[in-house]
C-alpha positions, 0 to 999 in steps of 0.5 A: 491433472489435479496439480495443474488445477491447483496451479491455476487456482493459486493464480486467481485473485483472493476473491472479488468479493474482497475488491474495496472500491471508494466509499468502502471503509478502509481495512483498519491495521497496527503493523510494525514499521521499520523503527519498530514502531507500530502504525495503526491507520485508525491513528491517522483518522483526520488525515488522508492516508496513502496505502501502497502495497509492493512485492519485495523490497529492493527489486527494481519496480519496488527500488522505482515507486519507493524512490519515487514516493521519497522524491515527492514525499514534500508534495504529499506532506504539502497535502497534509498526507501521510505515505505508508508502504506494505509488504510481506517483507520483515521490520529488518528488512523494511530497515535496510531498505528504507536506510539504503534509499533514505525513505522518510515514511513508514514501510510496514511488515505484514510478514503474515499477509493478513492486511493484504488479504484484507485489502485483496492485494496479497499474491500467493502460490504454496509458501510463496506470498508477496503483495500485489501492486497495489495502492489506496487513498484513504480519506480523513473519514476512514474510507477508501477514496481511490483505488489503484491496482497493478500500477506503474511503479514510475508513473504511480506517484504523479497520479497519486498527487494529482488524485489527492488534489482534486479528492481534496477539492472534491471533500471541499466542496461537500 
């Protein structure tokens, strides 16, 4: 019986004292991208950021979002955004699949789980670990401007472009 307690434990979010919601400050991080290169989103201040964690790479819903986010990264540009995608992968594994797909934006190796922990997007059962999916625009102050969670890896792209338009307007007008 305590096994079967422990399994439904291991199935419960992080914790939701954890949840960021908007005008929360975004989790800062220095992870390693696919050209081992580290990206610290405190570099990025001045800018809007999107964050989006996925499970596995090349996995059909991850293979979906990732390509999405590639077929609509001009429009994200064209906002003056930048995309960076986080998984529990490792750098050789962010490598082979950005190269596969051509993904021109960064994809980061949180191998440990610490940043989606931090972002209560991390999914874990004994030694399996894998992040959940889960996204965040993060204004050029640093804050949480939108939160997304369980998304659509189809659908998720336009709602992102659409949200980072009217953000912007909003941030305009203030």
């Amino acid at each position: 019986m305590k096994w079967l307690r422990s399994l439904f434990l291991a199935f419960l979010p992080v914790s939701s004292a954890l949840a960021l919601e908007p005008g929360d400050v975004a989790p800062d991080f220095s992870l390693m991208n696919q050209h081992q290169q580290i990206e610290s989103l405190a570099n990025y201040r001045g800018q809007w950021v999107v964050v989006y964690f996925y499970p596995k790479n090349d996995t059909p819903g991850c293979t979906t979002e990732a390509c999405s986010f590639r077929d609509n990264i001009n429009g994200i540009i064209a906002k003056q955004a930048t995309v960076f995608g986080i998984s529990v992968d490792n750098v050789a594994s962010h490598a082979a699949f950005a190269e596969k797909y051509q993904l021109p934006f960064s994809l980061l190796s949180d191998e440990r789980g610490d940043v989606a922990k931090q972002y209560n997007s991390l999914w874990q059962l004994g030694p399996l670990r894998f992040a959940r999916r889960n996204s965040f625009i993060v204004d050029p102050n640093g804050r949480i401007a939108k939160v997304y969670k369980g998304v659509d890896p189809e659908a998720h792209v336009a709602d992102v472009l659409r949200d980072l338009s009217q953000l912007q307007q909003e941030a305009a007008r203030s």
